[in-house]
N, C-alpha and C positions, 0 to 999 in steps of 0.2 A: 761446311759452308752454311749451314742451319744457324748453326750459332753465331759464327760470323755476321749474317743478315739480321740477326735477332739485337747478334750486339750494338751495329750499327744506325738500326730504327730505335732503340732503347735513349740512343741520345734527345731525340725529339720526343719520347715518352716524360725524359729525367727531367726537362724543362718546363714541361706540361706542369709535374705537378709540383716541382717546385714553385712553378708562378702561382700554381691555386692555391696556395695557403697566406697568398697574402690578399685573397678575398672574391669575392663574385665578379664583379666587376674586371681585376688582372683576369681571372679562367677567361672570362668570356671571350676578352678581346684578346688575347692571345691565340685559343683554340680556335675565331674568327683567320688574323692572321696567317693561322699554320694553315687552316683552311684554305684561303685565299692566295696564298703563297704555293700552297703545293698544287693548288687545279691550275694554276697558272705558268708555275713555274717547273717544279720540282718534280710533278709530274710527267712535263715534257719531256724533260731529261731523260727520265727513267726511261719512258717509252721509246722514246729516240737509239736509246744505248741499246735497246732490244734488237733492232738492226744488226747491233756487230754480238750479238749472241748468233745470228744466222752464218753472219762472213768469216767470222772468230772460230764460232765451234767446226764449221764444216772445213775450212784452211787446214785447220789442225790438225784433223781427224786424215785429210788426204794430204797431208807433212809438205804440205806448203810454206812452212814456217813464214819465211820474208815477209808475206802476207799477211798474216795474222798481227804485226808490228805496221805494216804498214797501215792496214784497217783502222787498228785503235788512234794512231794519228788522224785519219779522217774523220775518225768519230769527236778526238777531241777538237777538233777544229772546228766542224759542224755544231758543234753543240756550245762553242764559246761563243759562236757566231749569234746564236740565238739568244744569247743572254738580254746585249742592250735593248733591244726593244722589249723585254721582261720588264729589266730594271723600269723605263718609265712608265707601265702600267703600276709596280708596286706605289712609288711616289702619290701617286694621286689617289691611293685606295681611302685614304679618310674623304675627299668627296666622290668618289665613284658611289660605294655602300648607302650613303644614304639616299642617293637614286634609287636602290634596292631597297629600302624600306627598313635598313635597319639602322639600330639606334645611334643619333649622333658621336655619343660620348665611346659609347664601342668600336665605333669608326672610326676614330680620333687616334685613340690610344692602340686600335690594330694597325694605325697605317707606321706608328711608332719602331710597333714591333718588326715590320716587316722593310721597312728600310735598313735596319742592323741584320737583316737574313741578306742581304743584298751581295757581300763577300761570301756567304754560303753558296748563292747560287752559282760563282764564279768558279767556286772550289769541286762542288756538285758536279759541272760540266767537264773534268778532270778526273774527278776519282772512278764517277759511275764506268768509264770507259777502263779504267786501272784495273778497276777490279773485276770486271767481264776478260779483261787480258788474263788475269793471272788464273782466274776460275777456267778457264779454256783449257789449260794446261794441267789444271790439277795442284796446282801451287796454291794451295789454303792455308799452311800454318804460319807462313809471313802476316797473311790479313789476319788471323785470327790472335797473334800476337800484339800487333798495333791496336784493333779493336778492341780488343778487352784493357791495355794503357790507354786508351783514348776514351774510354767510359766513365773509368775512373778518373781520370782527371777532369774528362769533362763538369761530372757529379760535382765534386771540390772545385771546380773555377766558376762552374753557375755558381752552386751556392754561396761564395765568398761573393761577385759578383751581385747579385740578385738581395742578399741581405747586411754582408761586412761592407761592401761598400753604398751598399742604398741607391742602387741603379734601378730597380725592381724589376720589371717583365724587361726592361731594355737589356739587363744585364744579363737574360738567359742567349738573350739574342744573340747576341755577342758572342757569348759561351760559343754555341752551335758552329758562330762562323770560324772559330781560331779555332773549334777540333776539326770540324772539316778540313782546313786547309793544312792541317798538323798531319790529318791520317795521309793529303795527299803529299806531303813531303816525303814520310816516313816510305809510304809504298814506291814513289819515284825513286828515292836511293838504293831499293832494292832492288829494282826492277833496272836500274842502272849499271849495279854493281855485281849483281849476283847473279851467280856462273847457271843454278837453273833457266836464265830466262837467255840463254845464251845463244841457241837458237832461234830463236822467235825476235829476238831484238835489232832492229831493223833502222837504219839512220834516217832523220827526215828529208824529206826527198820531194823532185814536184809528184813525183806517183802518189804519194798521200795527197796534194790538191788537186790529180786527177781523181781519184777516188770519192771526194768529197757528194759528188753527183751522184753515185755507183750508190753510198752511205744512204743517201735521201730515200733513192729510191726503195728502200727495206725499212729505212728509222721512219719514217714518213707515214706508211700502215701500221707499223709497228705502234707507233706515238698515239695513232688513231685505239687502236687496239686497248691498250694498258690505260690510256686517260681517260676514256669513256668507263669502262668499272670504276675508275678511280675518279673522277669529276662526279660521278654520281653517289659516294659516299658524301665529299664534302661536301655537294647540293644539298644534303641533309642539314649541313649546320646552320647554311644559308636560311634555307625554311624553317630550320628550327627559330629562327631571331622574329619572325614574323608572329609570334607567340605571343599573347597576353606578358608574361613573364621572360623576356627574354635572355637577360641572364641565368636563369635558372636551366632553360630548355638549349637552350648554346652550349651550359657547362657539361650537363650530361651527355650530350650528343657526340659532344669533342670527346669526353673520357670511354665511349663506348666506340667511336672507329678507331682510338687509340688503341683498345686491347682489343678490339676484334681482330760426245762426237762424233754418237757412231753410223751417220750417216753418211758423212764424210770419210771413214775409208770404208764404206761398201758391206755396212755388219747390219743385217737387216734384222739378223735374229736376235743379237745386243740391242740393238736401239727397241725393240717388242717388249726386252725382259727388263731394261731401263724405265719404261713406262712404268708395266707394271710394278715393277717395285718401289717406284714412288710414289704409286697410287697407294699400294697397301701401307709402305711407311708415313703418309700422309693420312688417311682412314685413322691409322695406329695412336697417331699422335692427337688427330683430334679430338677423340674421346677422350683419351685421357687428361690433354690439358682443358675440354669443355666440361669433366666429372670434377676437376678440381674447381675450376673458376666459377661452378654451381654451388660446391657444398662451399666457398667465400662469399657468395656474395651478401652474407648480411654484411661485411667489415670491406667490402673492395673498394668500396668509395671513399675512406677515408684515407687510401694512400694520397687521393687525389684534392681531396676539398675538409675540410672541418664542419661544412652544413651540413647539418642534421636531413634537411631537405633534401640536399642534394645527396647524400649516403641513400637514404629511406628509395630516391626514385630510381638509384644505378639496380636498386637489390632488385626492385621490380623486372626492368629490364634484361638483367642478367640471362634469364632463359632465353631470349630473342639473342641474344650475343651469341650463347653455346650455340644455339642453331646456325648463325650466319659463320664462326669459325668452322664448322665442320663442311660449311660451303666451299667457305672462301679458300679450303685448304685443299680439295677436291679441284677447284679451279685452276688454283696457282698451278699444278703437277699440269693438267691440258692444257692452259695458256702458254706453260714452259714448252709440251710438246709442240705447239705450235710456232713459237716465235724462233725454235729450234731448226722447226722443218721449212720456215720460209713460207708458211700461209698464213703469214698476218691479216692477208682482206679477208680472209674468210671471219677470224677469229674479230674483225671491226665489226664485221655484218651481224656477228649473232652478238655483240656486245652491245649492238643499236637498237636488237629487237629486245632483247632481255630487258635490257635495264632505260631505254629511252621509250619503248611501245609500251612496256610491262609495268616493272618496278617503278618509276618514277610516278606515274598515273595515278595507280595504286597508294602510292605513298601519299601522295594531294592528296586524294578522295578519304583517305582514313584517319589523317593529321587533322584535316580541317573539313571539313565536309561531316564524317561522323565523332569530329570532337575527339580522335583518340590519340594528339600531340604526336609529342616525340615515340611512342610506341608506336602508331601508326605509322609514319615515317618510315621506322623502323621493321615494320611486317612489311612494308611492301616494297625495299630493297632486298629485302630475304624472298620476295617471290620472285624480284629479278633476276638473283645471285643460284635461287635451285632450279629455274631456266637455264640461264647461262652452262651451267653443272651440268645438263640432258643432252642439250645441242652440242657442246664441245665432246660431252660423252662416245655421243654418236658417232661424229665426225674421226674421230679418235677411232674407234671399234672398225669403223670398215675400210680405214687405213692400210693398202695392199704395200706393203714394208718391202715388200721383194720387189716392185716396182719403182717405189722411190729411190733406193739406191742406183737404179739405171737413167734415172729422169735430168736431163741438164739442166740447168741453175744459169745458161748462157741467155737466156732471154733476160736475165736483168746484168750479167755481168759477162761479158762476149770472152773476156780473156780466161777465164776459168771455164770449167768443167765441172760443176758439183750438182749435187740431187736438188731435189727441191718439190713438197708435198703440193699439189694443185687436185687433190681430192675434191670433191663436190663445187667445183667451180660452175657446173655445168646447173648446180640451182640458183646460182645469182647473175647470171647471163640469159 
């Protein structure tokens, strides 16, 4: 599933830097776009489908199957729902932005980019809930199949695209949205067809638009949850455009967020040993891909850009990355614990204090205040993100496992019976 995820964000990595080499200006306003496009858009999604990580995995876990089929339809419906009013914020983003302060001509050419993500977004609201279905189950070599022919082709359709036909940053756009909506074909036929998803697949019914409410009420903190870390990355790009230099400070900010069940049937001692071993395989891996991506970075910048400039300042940065990956990867494993067990407000609450009381602050005061740009910016999301890391720590650690599996899950969905973590609720009331 590592890979799977890795293959699948790699497609908006392969677009990145194909656009940057056709000069400062394409990076900027693109990485603006992906920016603006994912605190907006793509984001939501993601956090939304965090919801049916809660109804998904616990269904399954207590072999509810029908449910589990019936859920991911509320999810997709919920989440197509939310699209059009997306789409007419993207439209307008070349006059929105420079309300913000940033530069015309960057505005112009991101609101470009981000009208051709606009069949992404469509596609996005389909797949994210696809692929929460089949990870529920265990069913990963279907996705990790398509994702690795959707990378590849994607690579070869931008770059013909983006340079054989002279479309340029529009042309990766594009790319993005016809692999998106490729991957959600591929996994539908499967998911249709094939005999693993046999019990779990469930015909559409009004039970999935009674559901649609049941959805909200989990995608809804959940959304809160995951957009708030995630809105606070790309606020960086935003800030960065407010710079003396702002192509310059745009393109590297963009290149550096770029590389930076068993609860449900009743296994309290599983879901303990799950944690932790995600936590140490996550520890494991961060070292080792933040010892790699240290001893590169004189050269990491030039997968992305041909300025000299813009190479010389990613190398700078590079130790402020290792440090935020070795966060961000500690996080992801307690955020997952979290959005697993059903306490997303908790996981809102300490993502408001971290990175909106803390990191973000921080990050003003050291960008512009002590003059120290995009590196600043950059120390004071890393103060937010090793916050974030303590308090989820905690909440994690005194996490009573033999209590959760007896706790009912019927205050948010009356027809079910499942656990559900309400740990330290008792310090934000």
């Amino acid at each position: 599933m590592v890979v799977v995820s890795v293959l699948q964000y790699l497609q908006q990595v392969v677009s990145v830097i194909i656009v940057g080499h056709l000069g400062a200006l394409a990076l900027a306003s693109a990485a603006i776009a992906t920016s603006i496009t994912n605190v907006t858009g793509f984001s939501l999604l993601s956090g939304m489908a965090g919801g049916l990580e809660t109804l998904a995995g616990q269904a399954y876990g207590a072999k509810q199957y029908q449910k589990l089929g019936t859920y991911t339809y509320s999810a997709i419906i919920s989440l197509i729902i939310m699209c059009p009013p997306i789409c007419v914020l993207w439209i307008f983003i070349g006059k929105l932005l420079p309300l913000l302060g940033q530069d015309t001509l960057i505005s112009q050419e991101a609101c470009k980019y981000s009208m051709w993500l606009i069949p992404a977004l469509f596609g996005g609201a389909v797949l994210k809930p696809l692929t929460r279905y089949l990870q529920t189950q265990s069913v990963i070599l279907p996705m990790l199949i398509t994702s690795s022919f959707i990378l590849c082709l994607h690579t070869i359709s931008c770059w013909i695209l983006v340079n054989k036909l002279q479309l340029g940053q529009k042309g990766a756009a594009i790319a993005f949205s016809l692999s998106t909506w490729l991957n959600v074909i591929l996994l539908g036929l499967y998911v249709k067809f094939s005999s693993a998803c046999e019990k779990t697949r469930a015909p559409l019914s009004r039970e999935a638009l009674y559901g649609i409410g049941e959805f909200f009420r989990l995608g809804v903190p959940s959304a809160i949850m995951v957009c708030l870390k995630w809105w606070s990355m790309e606020l960086l790009l935003l800030l960065s455009g407010l710079f003396k230099n702002p192509k310059l400070e745009t393109s590297v900010l963009s290149i550096c967020t770029r590389v930076s069940n068993e609860l449900g049937a009743g296994n309290p001692q599983l879901a303990r040993m799950a944690v932790l071993v995600a936590l140490f395989l996550a520890g494991t891996e961060s070292v080792i891909v933040s010892s790699g991506l240290f001893l590169s970075r004189q050269v990491l910048g030039y997968a992305y850009s041909n300025d000299r400039q813009v190479v010389r300042y990613i190398s700078v940065m590079t130790p402020l990355i290792c440090l935020s990956f070795i966060m961000d990867s500690l996080q992801a494993v307690l955020s997952g614990v979290a959005r697993g067990s059903g306490w997303q407000k908790i996981g809102a609450y300490i993502n408001i204090g971290s990175f909106y009381l803390v990191g973000l602050p921080v990050a003003a005061v050291l960008g512009f205040v002590a003059h120290l740009r995009g590196k600043g910016l950059w120390i004071g999301i890393l103060a937010g993100s090793f916050l974030q890391t303590v308090l989820l720590s905690i909440v994690t650690a005194c996490t009573d496992w033999n209590k959760q599996v007896l706790r009912p899950i019927s205050a948010f969905f009356p027809s079910t019976y499942l656990p559900c973590i309400i740990c330290f609720h008792v310090l934000f009331y």
